[in-house]
C-alpha positions in Angstrom: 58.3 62.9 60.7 62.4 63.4 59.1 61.5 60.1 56.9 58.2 61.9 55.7 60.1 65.1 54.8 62.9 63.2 53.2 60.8 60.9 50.7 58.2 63.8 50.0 61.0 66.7 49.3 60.9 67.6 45.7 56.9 67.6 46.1 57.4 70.4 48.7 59.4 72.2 46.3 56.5 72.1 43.6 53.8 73.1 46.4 54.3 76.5 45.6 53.9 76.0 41.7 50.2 74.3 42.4 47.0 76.5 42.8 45.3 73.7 45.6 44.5 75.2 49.1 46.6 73.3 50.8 49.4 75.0 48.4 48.1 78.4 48.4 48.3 78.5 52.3 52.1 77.6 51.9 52.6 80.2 49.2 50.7 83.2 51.1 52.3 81.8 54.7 55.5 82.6 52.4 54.7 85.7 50.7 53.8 87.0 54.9 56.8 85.8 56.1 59.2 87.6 53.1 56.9 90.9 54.1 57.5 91.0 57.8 60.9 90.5 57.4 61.1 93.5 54.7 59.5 95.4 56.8 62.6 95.0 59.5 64.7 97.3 57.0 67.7 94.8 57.5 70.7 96.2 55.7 71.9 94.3 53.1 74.5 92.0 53.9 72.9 91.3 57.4 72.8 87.3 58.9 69.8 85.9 58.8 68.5 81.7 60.0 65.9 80.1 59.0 65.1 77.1 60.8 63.1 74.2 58.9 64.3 75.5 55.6 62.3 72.6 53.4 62.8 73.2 50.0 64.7 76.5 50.4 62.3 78.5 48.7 62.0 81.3 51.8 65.9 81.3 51.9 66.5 81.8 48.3 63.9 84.9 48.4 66.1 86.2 51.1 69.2 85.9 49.7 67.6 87.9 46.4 67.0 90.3 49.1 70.9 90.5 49.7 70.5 89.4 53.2 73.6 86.3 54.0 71.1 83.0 54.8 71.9 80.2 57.3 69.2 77.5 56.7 68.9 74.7 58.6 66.6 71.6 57.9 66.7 68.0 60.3 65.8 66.4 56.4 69.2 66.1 54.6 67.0 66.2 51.4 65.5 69.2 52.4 69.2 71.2 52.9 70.2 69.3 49.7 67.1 71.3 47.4 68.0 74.6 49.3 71.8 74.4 48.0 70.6 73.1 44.4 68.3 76.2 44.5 70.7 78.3 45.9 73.2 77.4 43.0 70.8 77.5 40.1 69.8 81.5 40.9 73.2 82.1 41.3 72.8 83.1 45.1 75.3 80.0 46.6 77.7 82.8 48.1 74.7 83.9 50.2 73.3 80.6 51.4 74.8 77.9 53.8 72.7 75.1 54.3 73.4 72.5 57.1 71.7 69.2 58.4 70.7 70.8 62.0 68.0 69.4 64.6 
């Protein structure tokens, strides 16, 4: 399953730019998750994990959300898109991503 992840990673990143189901039930999975955890009123600043980061997509929303993100991913590719997402919104100093199983 790690080899899938790693050779398909930059086509889970653009999952959530497609309008398919199978991308729409990533996307509103997503949009749950990021609403649950708002609805935990964690202060800003507060430590977070996300476990099976993928793309990094979910970590860089919470790191918008001022909440300090460990992701982890088994899919060194996957850990590698979080921190080039993490960089390009500016949002590095709030997420550490790390090859975990």
């Amino acid at each position: 399953m790690d080899q899938l992840f790693t050779r398909q990673s930059h086509a889970w990143r653009e999952l959530y730019e497609k309008q398919d189901v199978f991308a729409v039930i990533h996307q509103e999975r997503k949009e749950w998750t990021l609403k649950e955890i708002d609805g935990l009123g964690l202060p800003s600043g507060a430590r977070v994990l996300e476990i099976g980061c993928g793309a990094g997509l979910t970590s860089v929303a919470l790191a918008e959300r001022g909440l300090r993100v460990t992701a982890i991913d088994n899919a060194a590719d996957m850990v590698k898109l979080t921190s080039e997402l993490a960089r390009e919104r500016n949002l590095a100093d709030l997420v550490s991503a790390s090859v975990a199983d």
